[in-house]
C-alpha positions in Angstrom: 77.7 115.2 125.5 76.9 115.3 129.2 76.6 112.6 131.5 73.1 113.0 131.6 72.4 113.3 127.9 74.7 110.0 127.8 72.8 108.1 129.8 69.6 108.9 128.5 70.9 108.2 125.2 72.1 104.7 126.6 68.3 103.9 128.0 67.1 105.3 124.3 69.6 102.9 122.5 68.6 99.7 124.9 71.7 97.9 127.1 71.5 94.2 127.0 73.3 91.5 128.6 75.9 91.9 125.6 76.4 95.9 126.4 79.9 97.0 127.1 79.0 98.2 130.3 78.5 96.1 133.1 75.6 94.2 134.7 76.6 96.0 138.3 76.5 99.0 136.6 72.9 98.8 134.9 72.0 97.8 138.0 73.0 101.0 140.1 71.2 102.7 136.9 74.8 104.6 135.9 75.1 106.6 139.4 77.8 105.6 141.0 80.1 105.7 138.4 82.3 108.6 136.8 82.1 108.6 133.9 85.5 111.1 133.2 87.4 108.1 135.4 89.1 105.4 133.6 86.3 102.9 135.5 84.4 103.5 131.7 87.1 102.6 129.8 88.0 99.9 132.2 84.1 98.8 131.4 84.5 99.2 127.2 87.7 97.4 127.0 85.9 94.1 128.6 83.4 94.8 125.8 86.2 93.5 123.4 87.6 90.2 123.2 91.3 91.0 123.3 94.4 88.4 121.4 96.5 88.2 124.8 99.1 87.4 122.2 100.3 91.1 122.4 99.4 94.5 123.1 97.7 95.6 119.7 99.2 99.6 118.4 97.9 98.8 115.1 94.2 99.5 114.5 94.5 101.9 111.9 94.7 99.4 109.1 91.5 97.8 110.7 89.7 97.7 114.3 88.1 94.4 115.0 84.7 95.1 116.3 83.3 95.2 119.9 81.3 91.6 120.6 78.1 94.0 121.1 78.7 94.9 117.2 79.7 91.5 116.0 76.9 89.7 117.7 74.3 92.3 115.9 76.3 91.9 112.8 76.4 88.1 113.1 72.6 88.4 113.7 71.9 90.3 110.5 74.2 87.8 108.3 71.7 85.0 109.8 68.4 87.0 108.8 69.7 87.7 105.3 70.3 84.4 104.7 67.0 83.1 106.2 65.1 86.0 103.7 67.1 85.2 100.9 66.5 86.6 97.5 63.2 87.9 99.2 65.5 90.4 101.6 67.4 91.3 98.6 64.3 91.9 96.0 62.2 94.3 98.8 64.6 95.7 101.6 67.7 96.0 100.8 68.1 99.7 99.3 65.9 100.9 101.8 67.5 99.8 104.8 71.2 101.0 103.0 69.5 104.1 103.0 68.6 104.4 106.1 72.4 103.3 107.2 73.7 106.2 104.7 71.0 108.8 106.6 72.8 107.6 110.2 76.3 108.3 108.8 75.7 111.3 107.0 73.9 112.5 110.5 77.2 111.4 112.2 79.2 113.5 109.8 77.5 116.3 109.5 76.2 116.0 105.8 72.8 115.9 103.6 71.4 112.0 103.4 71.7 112.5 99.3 75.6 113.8 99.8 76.1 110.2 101.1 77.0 106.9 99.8 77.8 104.1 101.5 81.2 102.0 99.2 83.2 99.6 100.7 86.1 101.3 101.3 87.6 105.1 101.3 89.9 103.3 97.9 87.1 102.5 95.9 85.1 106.2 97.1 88.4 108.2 95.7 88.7 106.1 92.9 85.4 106.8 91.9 86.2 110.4 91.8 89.5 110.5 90.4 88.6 108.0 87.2 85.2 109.6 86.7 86.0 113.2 86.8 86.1 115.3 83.6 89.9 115.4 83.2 90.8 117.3 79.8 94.6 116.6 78.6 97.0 119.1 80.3 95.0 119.2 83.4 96.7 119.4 86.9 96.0 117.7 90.0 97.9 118.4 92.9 98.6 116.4 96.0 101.2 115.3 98.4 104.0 112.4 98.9 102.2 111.4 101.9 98.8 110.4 100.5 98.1 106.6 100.6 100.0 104.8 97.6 96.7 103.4 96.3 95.2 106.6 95.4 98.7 108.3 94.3 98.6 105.1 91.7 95.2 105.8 90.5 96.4 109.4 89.6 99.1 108.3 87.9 96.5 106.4 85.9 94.4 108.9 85.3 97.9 110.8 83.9 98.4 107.5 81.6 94.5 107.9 80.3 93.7 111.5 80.5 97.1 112.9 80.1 96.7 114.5 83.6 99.6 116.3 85.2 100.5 115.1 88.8 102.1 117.5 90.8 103.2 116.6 94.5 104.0 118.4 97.4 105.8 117.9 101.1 103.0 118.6 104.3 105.5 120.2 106.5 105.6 117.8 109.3 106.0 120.4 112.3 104.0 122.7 111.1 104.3 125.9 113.4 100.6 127.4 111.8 98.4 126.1 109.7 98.9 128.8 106.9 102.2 127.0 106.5 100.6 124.2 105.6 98.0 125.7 103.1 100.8 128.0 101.6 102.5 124.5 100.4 99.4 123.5 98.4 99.0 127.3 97.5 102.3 127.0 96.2 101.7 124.0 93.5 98.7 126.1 92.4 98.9 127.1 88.4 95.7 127.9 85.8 95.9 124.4 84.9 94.9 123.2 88.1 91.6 121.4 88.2 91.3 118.9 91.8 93.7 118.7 94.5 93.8 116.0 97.0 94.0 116.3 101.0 94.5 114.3 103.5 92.4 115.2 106.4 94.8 113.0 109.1 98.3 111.7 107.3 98.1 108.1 107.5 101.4 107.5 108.1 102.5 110.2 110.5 98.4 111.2 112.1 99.2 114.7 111.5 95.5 116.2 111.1 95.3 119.0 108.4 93.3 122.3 108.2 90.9 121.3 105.8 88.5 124.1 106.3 91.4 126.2 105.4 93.1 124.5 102.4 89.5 124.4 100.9 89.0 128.4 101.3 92.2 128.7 99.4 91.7 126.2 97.0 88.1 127.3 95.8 89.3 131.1 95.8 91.9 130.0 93.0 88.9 127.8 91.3 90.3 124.5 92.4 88.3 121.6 94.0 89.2 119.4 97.0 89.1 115.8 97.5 89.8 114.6 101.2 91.3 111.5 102.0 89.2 111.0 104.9 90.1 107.5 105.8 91.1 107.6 109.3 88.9 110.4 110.3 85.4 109.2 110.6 84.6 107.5 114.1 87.9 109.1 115.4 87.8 112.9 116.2 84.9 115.4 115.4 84.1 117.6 112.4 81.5 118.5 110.2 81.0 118.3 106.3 79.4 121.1 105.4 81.8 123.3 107.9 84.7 121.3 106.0 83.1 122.9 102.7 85.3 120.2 100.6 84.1 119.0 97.3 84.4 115.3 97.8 85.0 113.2 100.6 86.1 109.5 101.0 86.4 107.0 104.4 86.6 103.7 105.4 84.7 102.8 108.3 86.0 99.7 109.3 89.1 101.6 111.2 87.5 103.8 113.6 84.1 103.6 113.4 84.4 99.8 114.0 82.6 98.6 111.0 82.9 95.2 109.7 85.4 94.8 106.5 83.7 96.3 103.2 82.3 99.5 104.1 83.2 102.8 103.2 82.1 106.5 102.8 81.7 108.7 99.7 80.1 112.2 100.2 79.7 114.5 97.2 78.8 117.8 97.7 75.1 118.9 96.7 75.1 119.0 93.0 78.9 117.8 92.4 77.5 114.2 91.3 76.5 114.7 87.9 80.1 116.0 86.7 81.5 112.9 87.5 81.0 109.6 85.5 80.4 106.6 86.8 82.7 103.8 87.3 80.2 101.0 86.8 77.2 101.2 85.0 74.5 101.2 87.5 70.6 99.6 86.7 69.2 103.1 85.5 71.8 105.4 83.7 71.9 108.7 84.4 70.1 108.7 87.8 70.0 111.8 89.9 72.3 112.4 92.7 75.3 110.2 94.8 73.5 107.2 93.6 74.1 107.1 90.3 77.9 106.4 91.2 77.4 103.9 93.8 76.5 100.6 91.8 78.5 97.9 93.0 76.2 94.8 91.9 75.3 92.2 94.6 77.5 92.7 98.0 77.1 91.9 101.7 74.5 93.6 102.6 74.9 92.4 106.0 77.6 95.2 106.2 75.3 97.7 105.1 72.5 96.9 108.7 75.9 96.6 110.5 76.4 100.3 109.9 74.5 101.2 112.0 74.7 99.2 115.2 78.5 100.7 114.9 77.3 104.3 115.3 75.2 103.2 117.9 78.1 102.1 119.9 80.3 105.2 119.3 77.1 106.8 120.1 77.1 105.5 123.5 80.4 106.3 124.3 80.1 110.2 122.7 82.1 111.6 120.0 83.7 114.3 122.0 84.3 111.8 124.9 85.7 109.5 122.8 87.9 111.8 120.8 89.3 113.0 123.8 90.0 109.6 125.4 92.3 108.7 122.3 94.1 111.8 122.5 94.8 111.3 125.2 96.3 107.7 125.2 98.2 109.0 122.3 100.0 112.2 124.4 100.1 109.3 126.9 102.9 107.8 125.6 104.4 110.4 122.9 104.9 112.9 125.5 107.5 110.7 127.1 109.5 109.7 124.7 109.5 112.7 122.5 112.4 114.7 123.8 114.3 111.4 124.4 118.0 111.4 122.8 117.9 108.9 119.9 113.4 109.2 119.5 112.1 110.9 117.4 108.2 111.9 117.1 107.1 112.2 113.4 103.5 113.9 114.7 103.3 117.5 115.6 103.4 118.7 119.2 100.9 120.5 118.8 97.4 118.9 120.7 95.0 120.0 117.8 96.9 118.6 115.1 97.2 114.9 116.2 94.5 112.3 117.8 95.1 108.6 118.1 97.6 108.1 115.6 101.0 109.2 116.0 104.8 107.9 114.8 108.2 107.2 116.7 111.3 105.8 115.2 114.7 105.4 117.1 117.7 107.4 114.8 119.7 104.3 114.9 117.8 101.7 114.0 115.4 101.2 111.3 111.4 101.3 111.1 111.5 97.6 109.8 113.7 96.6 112.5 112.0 98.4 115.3 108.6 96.6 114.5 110.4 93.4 114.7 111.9 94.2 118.0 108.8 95.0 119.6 106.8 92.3 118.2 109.8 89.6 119.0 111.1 91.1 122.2 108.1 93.2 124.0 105.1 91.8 122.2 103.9 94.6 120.9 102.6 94.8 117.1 102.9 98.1 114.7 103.6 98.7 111.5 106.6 100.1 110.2 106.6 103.2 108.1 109.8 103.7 105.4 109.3 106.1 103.3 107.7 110.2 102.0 110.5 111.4 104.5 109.1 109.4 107.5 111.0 107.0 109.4 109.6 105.0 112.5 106.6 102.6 113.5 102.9 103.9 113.0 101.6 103.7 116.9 97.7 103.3 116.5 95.5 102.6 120.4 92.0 102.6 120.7 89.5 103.0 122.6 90.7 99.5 124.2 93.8 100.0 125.2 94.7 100.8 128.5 97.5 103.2 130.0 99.5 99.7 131.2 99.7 98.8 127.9 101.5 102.2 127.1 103.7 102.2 130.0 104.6 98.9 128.4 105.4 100.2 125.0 107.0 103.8 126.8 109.5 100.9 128.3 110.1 99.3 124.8 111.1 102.7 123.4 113.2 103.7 126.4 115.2 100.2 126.2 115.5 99.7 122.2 117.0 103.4 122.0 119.5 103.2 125.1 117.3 105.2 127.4 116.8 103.5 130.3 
């Protein structure tokens, strides 16, 4: 997005008082400012209201919400409750709707491909306990998938008398046919789904999904992609993806209040898989007939879309680029450190915002505790699937003297400085 088509998307959108950009700013009518310069990220992290407890590396568990979102979100928790069972009894599907249309817009999908959950668990789960698993059947996926959704297969092994077969992603890839060859590998006659990764939660290595798809299909395999920290945090498309099914959670980078989720099924996928939950009208056409949840916050659902407004405002591509950038930021100086070591490729395509150090003498849970007790500085420590150090998760936010800070930690914890 140009500067031009930004700022006419921000006049479209509407700036109040409440925008993340500033009144002197509005004012001037966006001239004056340069918008590549870190005087707009200077302007979007006064849109937050910041703990000054400590510097905050951890937002891919959850990122709290600008105060332009939570106000709107706060606003439509307040008109819910003044409509009542009258919101709930007219409105309410129709304006989830129109919130799945803006997100499968924003991922590059069909409207009916989409279904809003409330979290990338429950849009997996859905796959993995309703799909038509025959005893004997292979599924194949790796020992760094999320531990909920390697549980639920083992489930499905304990029901269905599935076979789980797991593989290593290479961790320095040097191409990305090294990585599909791994999955290639697992591969037999028996094999039904395999499950992907699209960023490695614990390490932020992104995957070639488009690839591992290709290869997959041409061997009559399906792909389910553990989407949960890609949405809101680096571009792609669906339909280029070409995977089967698709699940995220939207309140990590798109900056969606707690309890929403994504679930895309590919155009004419749904009716193969049975529902978890019995929805009003069985055996309804489409996504929707695996969605049911009963009554929920539908508050989340209208929040939806005042968060892709906001990413909106700042661009994908802009925004994708700014937290690369904050991530090479501070990796790129403490990779080649004696005692460091970077669990993320080197390589710039294969990593965004998340990335993960450890110091060889120490470990993860230690580290984390040093940097909370002694620099103030909160992570999460990773132990485990071959991957040793802290998970190191900025946003949009966080600012290049917070990094210098946490360079510092790194430099002092593993005898560097």
């Amino acid at each position: 997005m140009n500067k031009r088509a930004f700022l006419k998307s921000l006049a479209f959108l509407g700036i109040s008082s409440g925008s993340i950009f500033s009144a002197k700013a509005q004012k001037q009518g966006f001239t004056e400012i340069d918008f590549e310069s870190d005087s707009l990220w200077e302007q979007i992290r006064a849109g937050y209201k910041l703990k000054p407890d400590y510097i905050n590396l951890e937002n891919g568990y959850y990122c709290f919400l600008p105060e332009e979102t939570l106000e709107k979100y706060i606003a439509h928790i307040r008109e819910v409750n003044y409509q009542g069972s009258h919101y709930m009894r007219t409105v309410q599907w129709e304006n989830k709707a129109k919130s799945a249309a803006m997100l499968a817009e924003l991922v590059g999908a069909s409207p009916e491909e989409v279904a809003i959950t409330r979290n990338t668990t429950e849009s997996l789960d859905l796959i993995i306990s309703g799909y038509p698993w025959n005893s004997g059947d292979e599924a194949i996926m790796s020992n760094q998938d999320y531990g909920s959704m390697l549980n639920m297969f083992e489930l499905a092994s304990r029901r269905h008398g599935v076979k789980v077969k797991k593989i290593d992603i290479p961790m320095h890839p040097e191409t990305d046919e090294e990585v599909v060859a791994v999955y290639e590998q697992a591969i037999t006659p028996a094999t039904k789904l395999m499950m992907v990764p699209h960023i490695v939660n614990i390490t932020g290595h992104i995957l070639p999904i488009k690839k591992i798809c290709d290869m997959a299909h041409s061997h009559g395999v399906e792909v389910m992609v553990d989407g949960a920290h890609a949405v809101g945090h680096f571009q792609f498309n669906m339909n280029e993806l070409d995977c089967d099914y698709y699940g995220s959670s939207l309140h990590k980078w798109l900056s969606v209040p707690l309890g929403a989720g994504l679930l895309y099924v590919k155009k004419g996928k749904s009716s193969k898989i049975k529902p978890l939950l019995a929805p009003y009208e069985l055996d309804r056409e489409g996504i929707l007939n695996l969605n049911h949840t009963g009554t929920h916050p539908v508050a989340t659902d209208l929040a939806v879309i005042n968060a892709i407004e906001f990413h909106n405002k700042i661009g994908s591509k802009r925004k994708e680029d700014r937290l690369r950038y904050i991530q090479r930021y501070w990796s790129d100086q403490v990779r080649d450190l004696p005692n460091v070591q970077v669990n993320t490729p080197q390589a710039i395509q294969r990593s965004c915002a998340i990335a993960n150090v450890g110091i060889e003498s120490m470990k993860p849970a230690d580290l984390a505790k040093r940097l909370i007790e002694d620099f103030q500085i909160f992570t999460v420590a990773i132990d485990g699937a071959g991957v040793k150090g802290c998970r190191i998760s900025p946003n949009v936010y966080t600012s290049e003297k917070e990094l210098d800070q946490f360079v510092l930690a790194i430099k002092t914890l593993s005898g560097n400085t």
